[in-house]
C-alpha positions in Angstrom: 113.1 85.9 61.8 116.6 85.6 63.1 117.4 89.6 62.2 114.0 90.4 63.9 114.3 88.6 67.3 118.2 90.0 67.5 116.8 93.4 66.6 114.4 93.4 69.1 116.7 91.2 72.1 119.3 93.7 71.2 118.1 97.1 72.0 114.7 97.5 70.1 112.3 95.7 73.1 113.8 98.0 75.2 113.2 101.1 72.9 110.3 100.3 72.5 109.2 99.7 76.2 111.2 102.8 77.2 109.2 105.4 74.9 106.2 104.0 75.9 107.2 104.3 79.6 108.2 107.7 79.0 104.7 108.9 77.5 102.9 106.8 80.2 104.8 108.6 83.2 103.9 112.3 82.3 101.6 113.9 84.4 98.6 114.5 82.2 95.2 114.7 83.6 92.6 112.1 83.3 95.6 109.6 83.0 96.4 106.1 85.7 99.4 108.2 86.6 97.3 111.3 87.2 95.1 109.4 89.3 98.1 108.1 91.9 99.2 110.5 92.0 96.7 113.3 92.7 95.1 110.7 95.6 97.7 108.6 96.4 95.1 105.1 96.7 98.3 102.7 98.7 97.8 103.0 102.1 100.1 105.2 104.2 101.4 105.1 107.8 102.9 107.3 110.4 104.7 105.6 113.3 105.7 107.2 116.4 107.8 106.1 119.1 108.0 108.1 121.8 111.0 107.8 124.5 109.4 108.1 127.9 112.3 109.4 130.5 111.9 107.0 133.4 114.1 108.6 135.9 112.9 112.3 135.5 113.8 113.6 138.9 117.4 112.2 139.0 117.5 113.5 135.5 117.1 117.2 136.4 119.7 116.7 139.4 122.1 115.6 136.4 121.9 111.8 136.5 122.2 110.5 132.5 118.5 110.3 131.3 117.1 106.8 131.5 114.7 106.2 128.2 112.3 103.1 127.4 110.6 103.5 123.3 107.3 103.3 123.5 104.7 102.9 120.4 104.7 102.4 117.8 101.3 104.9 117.6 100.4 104.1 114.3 98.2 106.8 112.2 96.6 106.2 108.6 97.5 109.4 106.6 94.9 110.7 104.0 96.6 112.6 102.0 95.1 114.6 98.4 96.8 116.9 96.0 93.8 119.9 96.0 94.0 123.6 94.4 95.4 122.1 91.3 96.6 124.6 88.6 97.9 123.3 85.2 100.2 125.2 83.2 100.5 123.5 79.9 102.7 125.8 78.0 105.3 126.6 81.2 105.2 123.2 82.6 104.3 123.2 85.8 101.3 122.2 88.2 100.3 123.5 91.4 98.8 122.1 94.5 98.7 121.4 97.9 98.4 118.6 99.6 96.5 118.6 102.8 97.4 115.0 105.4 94.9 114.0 107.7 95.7 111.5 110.7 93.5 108.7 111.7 94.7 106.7 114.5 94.9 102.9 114.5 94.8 101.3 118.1 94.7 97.7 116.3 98.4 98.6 114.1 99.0 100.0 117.6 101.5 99.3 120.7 99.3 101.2 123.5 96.8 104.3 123.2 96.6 107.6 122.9 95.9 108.1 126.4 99.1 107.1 127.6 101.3 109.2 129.6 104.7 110.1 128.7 107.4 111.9 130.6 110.1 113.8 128.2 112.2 116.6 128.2 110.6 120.0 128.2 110.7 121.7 124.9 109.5 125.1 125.3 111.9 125.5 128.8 115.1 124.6 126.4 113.9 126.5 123.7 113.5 129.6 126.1 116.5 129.2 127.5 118.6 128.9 124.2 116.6 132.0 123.3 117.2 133.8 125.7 121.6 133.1 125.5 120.9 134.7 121.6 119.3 137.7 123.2 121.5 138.3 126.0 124.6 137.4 127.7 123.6 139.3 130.7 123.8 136.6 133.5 121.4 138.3 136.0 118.9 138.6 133.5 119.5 134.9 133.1 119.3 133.8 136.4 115.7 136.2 136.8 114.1 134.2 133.8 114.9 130.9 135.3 113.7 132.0 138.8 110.3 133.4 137.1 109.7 129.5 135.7 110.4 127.3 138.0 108.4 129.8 140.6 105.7 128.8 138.4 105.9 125.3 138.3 108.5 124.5 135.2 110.8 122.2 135.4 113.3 120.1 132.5 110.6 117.6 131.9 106.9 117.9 131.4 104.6 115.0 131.5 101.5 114.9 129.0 99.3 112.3 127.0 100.6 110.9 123.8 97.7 112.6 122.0 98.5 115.9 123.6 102.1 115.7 123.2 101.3 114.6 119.7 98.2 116.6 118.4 96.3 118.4 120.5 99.2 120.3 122.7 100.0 120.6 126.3 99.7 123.8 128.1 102.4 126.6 127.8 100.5 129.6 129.1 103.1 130.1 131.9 105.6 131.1 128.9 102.9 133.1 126.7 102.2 134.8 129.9 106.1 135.5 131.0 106.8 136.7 126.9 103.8 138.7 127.0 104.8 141.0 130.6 105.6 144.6 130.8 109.0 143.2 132.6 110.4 141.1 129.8 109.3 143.7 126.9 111.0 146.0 128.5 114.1 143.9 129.0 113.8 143.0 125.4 113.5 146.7 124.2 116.6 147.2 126.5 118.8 145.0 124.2 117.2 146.0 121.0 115.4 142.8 120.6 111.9 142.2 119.2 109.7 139.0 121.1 107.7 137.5 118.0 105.9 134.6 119.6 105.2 132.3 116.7 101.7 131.8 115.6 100.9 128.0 116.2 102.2 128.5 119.9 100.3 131.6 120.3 96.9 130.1 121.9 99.2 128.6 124.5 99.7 125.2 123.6 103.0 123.5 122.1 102.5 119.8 120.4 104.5 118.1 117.9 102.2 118.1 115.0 99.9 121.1 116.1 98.0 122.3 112.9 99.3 119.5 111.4 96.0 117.5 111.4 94.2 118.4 108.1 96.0 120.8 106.7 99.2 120.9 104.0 103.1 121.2 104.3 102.7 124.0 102.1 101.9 125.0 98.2 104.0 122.6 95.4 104.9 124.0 92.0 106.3 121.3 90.2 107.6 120.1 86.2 105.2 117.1 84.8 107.5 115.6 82.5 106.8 116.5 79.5 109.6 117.6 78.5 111.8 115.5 80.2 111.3 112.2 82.3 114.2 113.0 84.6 112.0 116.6 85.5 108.8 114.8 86.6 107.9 115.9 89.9 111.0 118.0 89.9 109.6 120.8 92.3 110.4 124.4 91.2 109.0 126.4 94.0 107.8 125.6 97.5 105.9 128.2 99.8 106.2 130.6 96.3 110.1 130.0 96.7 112.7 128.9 94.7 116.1 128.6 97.8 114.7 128.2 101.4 116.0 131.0 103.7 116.5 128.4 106.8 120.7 127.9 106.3 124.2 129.7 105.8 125.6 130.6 102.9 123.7 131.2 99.0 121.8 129.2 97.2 125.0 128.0 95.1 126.2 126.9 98.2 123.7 124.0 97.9 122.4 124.1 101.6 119.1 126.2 100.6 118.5 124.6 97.4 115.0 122.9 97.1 116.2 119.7 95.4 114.1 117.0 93.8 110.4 115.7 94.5 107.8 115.7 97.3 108.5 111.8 97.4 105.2 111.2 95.9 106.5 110.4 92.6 110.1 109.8 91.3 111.7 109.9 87.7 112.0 106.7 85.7 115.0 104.6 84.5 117.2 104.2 87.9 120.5 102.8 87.4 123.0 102.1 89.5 125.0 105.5 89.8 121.2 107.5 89.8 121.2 110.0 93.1 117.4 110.3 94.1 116.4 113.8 95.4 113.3 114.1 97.1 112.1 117.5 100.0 111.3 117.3 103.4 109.9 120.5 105.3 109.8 118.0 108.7 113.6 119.3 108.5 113.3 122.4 105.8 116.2 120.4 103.5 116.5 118.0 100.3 117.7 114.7 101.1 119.6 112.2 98.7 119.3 108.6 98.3 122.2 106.3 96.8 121.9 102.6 95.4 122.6 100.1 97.8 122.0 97.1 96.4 119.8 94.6 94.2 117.0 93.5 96.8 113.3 92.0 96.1 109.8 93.4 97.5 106.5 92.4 96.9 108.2 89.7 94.6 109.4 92.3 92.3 113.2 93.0 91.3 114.1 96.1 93.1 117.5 98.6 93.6 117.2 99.5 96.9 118.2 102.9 97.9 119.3 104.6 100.9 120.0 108.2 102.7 123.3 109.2 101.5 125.9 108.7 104.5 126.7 112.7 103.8 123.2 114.2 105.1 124.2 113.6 108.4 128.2 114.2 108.2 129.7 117.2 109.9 131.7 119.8 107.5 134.9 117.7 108.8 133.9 114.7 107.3 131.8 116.5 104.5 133.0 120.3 103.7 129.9 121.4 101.7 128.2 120.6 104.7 129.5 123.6 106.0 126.3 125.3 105.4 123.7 123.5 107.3 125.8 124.8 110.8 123.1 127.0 112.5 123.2 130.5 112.3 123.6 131.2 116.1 125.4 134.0 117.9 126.1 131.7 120.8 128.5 129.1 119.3 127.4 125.3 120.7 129.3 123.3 118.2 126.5 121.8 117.5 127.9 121.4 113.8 130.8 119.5 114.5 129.3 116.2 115.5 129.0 113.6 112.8 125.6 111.7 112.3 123.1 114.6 113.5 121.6 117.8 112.1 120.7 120.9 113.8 117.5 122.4 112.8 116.6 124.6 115.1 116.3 127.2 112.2 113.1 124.8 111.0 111.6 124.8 114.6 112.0 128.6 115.5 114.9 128.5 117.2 114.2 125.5 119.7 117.4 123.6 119.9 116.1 120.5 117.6 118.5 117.8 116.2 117.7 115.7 113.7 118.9 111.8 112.7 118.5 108.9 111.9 116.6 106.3 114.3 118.7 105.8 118.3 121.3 108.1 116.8 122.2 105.3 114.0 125.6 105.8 112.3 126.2 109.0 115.0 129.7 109.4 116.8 129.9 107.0 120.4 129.1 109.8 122.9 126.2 110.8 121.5 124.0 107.5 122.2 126.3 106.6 125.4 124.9 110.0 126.8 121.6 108.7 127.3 120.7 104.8 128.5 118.0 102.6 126.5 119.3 103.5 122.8 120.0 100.6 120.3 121.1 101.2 116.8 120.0 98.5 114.4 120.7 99.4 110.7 117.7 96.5 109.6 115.2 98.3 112.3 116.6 102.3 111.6 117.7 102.7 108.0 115.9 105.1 106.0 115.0 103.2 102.8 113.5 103.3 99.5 112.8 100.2 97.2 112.3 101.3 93.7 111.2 99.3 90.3 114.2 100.9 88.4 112.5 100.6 85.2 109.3 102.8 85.9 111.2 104.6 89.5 107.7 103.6 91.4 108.4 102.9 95.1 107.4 99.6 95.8 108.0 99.9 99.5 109.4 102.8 101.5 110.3 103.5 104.8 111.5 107.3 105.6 112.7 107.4 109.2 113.7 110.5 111.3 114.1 111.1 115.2 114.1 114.5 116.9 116.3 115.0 119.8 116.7 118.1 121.9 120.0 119.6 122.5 120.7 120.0 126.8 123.2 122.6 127.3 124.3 123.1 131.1 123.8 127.3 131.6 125.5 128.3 134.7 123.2 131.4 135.3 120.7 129.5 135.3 120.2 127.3 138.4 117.4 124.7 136.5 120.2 123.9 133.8 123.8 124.3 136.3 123.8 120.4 137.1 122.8 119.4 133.8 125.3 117.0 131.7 125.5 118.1 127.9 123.3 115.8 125.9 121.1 115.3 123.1 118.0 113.9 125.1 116.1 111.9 122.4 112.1 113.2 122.0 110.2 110.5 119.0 111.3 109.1 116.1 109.1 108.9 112.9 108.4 106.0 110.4 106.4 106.9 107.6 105.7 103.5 105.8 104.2 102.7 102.5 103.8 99.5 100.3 102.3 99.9 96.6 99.2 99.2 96.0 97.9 95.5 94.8 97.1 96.3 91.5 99.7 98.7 90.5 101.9 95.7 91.7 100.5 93.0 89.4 101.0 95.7 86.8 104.7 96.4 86.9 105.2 92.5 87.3 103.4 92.0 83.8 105.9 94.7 82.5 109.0 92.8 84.3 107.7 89.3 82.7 106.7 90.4 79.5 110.4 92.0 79.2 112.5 89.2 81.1 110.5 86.3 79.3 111.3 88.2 75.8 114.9 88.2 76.8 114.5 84.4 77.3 112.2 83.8 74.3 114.4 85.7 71.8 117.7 83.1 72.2 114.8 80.3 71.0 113.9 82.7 68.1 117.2 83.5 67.4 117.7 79.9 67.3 115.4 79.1 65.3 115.4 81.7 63.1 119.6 80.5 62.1 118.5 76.4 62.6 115.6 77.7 59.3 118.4 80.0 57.5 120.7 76.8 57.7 118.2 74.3 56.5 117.0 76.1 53.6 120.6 76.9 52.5 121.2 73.0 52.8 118.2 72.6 50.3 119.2 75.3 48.3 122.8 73.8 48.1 121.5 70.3 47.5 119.0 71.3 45.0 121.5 73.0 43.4 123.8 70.0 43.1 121.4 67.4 41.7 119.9 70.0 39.3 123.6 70.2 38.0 124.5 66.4 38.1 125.2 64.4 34.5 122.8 61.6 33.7 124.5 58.5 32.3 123.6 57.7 28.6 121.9 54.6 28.2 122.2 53.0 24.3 119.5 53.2 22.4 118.9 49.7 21.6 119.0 48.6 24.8 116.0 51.0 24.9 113.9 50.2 22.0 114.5 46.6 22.4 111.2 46.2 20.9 111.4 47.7 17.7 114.5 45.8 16.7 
């Protein structure tokens, strides 16, 4: 009993739980994990806050811009892996998964009717546009005179829902893009105007043709060879490297690196680097242990974004790819704690970060008033059962920001102070389901009671090995004793 307990205490338990683990986590149709994953049943949910500029006018005379977060406006996502192909011999499964967005007023801070002032997208992306296409100051100063004639100014003011979904109005720009006079200016510098499809009705939102539809078509490994490959994606968009940053794929910048976050390999340690693609900013993010924390009443390592994603190549060199690929040098790619991604968002001037510019250098949040970085409240978080890499609770934060670059030719942007005016930031929350939580605590109590239990076997196992040696020993010795003679006539006494 003793050489059982110790063989299973001491590394055969957790053999044993392991390779059943690792046959239970494949992705094989008609299986639990199957199930989860193709539907996803734990509820999901999209916060945005929204920073309302409540100072607009003195803003566009060059005062600093004065915010107040509004929100959260919460949204149930529905998401559903669909088109699934399964390659059994190659490994790999297909899909896409399409996210539709129901608003909750009750989760809610405010409506969707609410009216928000911010920083006018499409005029910043025009002008930053227009600096790549020319350096011809007249032609500048013409552009800006042709907007603000019509009405544009550095901040628009629109409905939460419009701004969100539905769009607000850019026809003035579709119109100017569309003239004989800027066609021919663009033929004149050997430029082609592509106005990008989801703009092209003349409306600009945040999430426009987001509503429904995917973030594009998955290939991906199932584990079956390999628990470390599940989810692993191999192409996105019928791509292997993204296009969207410097250098080659070796580089590491355009690499498409990990999962979609819907699942995650098993057996996390310590020193594991979670991978996992985002195409809200076209790039693979890594999470690093933190620490030992507890959700749901479960054991958990909690993970983190690794300090690096947002470090300029100073700090970080191989960072050096993710600088923009501008003609127009900003130096946007020297400032530690925020990413440019204006290559993901068509050229618009978009920075990406963590949460009131969290862990980003002083002037960035002083720029701006109302901003208050709280690690507990902006973190971007993941807490995972190690054992089984399920995330029991997860909490993937982002904020846009625009970049505000004072452009002397042009008089709407001459008394402008350099800033990165923040736009929304984005929690996407999610907490495992009730029953998939009872299961992994069975698996945590069937495994830390048998580490528990087998010190009493153990125990007893030794106390039995040294009792029955004590009776074999004894035995052994009275078997072997000499019996003293007694005289025979002190036996017979009666036949004397």
């Amino acid at each position: 009993m003793a050489a059982i307990s110790a063989g299973f205490g001491f590394g055969g338990l957790e053999i044993v739980v392991n390779f059943v683990l690792q046959f239970m986590l494949q992705l094989r149709e008609g299986t639990d994990i199957w199930r989860v994953w193709t539907t996803i049943p734990i509820p999901l949910y999209m916060k945005f806050r929204l920073f309302n500029i409540t100072n607009p006018e003195e803003f566009a005379e060059g005062a600093k811009a004065k915010l107040v977060e509004m929100g959260p406006y919460v949204y149930q996502e529905d998401p559903e892996k669909v088109n699934i192909t399964i390659n059994l011999e190659e490994d790999w499964i297909n899909y896409t998964q399409p996210r539709t967005y129901y608003f909750r007023p009750e989760m809610s801070n405010g409506l969707e009717s609410d009216e928000v002032t911010f920083i006018n997208i499409i005029f910043l992306a025009v002008a930053s546009l227009s600096h790549e296409f020319t350096d011809d100051d007249f032609m500048l100063g013409m552009l800006d005179g042709m907007l603000t004639d019509k009405g544009e100014k550095l901040y628009r003011t629109a409905t939460v829902r419009e701004l969100l979904f539905d769009g607000v109005s850019i026809k003035t720009y579709i119109d100017l893009f569309t003239s004989d006079a800027i066609k021919a200016a663009a033929e004149a510098a050997n430029q082609t105007l592509d106005i990008p499809e989801n703009i092209a009705d003349g409306k600009f939102a945040l999430l426009k043709g987001k509503n429904g539809t995917g973030d594009g078509y998955f290939v991906v490994r199932s584990g079956r060879n390999g628990n470390h490959e599940i989810g692993k994606i191999l192409t996105w968009n019928d791509k292997s490297t993204l296009s969207y940053w410097r250098g080659t794929p070796e580089d590491g910048c355009n690499q498409i690196n990990g999962t979609d976050s819907t699942i995650f390999p098993p057996f996390m340690t310590k020193e594991t680097k979670v991978e996992a693609f985002s195409s809200q900013i076209c790039r693979s993010l890594t999470f690093e242990f933190d620490k030992e924390s507890e959700a749901e009443r479960i054991s958990t390592y909690r993970f983190h974004v690794s300090p690096t994603t947002f470090m300029s190549p100073n700090s970080y060199p191989p960072n050096w790819c993710f600088c923009p690929k501008v003609k127009n040098e900003t130096n946007s790619c020297i400032r530690e704690g925020v990413l440019d991604i204006r290559a993901c968002f068509g050229g618009a001037p978009m920075i990406a970060s963590l949460p009131h510019f969290l862990g980003a250098e002083d002037w960035i949040p002083n720029a701006v008033e109302g901003l208050s970085p709280d690690p507990e409240k902006h973190k971007m978080i993941i807490d995972f059962h190690p054992r089984s890499g399920s995330p029991i609770k997860a909490y993937a934060r982002v904020q846009f920001s625009i970049e505000l670059i004072p452009y002397p030719a042009m008089a709407s942007f001459e008394s402008a102070q350099r800033a990165l005016i923040p736009l929304a930031w984005v929690e996407e929350d999610a907490t495992l389901d009730d029953m998939n939580l009872m299961m992994l605590r069975l698996l945590d109590n069937f495994v830390y009671g048998f580490q528990f239990a087998k010190f009493a076997l153990i125990g007893l196992g030794v106390a039995l090995v040294v009792l029955g040696l004590v009776i074999a020993v004894t035995g052994k010795k009275s078997s072997s004793a000499k019996v003293k003679s007694v005289p025979e006539e002190k036996v017979f006494p009666a036949f004397e």
